[in-house]
C-alpha positions in Angstrom: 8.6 162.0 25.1 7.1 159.0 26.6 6.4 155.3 25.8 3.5 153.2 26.4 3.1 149.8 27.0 1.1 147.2 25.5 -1.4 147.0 28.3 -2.0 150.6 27.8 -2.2 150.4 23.9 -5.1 147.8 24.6 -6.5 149.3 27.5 -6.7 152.2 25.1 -8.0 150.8 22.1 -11.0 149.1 24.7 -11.7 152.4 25.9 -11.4 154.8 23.3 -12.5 152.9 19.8 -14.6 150.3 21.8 -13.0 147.5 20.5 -13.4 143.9 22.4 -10.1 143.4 23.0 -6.5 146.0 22.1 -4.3 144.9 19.4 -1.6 143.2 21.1 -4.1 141.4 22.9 -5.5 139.9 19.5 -2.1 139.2 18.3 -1.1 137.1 21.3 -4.6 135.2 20.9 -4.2 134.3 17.4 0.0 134.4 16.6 2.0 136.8 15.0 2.7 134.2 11.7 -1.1 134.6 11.2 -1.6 138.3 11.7 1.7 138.8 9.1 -0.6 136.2 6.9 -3.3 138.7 7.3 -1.6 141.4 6.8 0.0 140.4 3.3 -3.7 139.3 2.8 -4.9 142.9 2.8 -2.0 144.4 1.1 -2.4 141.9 -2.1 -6.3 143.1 -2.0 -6.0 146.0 -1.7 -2.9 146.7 -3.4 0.5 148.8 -3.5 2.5 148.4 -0.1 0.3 150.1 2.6 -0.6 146.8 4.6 2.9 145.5 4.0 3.8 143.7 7.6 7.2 145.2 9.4 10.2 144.1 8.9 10.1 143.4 12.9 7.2 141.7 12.5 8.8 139.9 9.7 11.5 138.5 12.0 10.0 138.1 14.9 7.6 135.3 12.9 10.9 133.8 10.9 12.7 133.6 13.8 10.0 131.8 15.9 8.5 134.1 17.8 4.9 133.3 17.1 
């Protein structure tokens, strides 16, 4: 088994999906309290529970860490 990093993730999501910048990258740029916004956006128009943020996510935002 093996683990990757963050800068790998991004450097991945660059390289293989061509996106402009990897997903940690955006959530550092615009703060976890708003991607959890975002994601409860998506999940309330789309429906059921399969954009429903992490519980992780979920604490990491209520206990400050934006």
């Amino acid at each position: 088994m093996f683990t990757l990093c963050a800068e790998e993730i991004d450097k991945a999501m660059k390289a293989g999906a061509n996106h402009p910048m990897g997903s940690f990258e955006l959530s550092n740029l615009i703060g976890l309290d708003l991607y959890v916004e975002i994601i409860k956006n998506l999940n309330a128009s789309f429906g059921g529970n399969k954009f429903e943020p992490s519980s992780v996510l979920r604490n990491l935002v209520k206990n400050g860490h934006w």
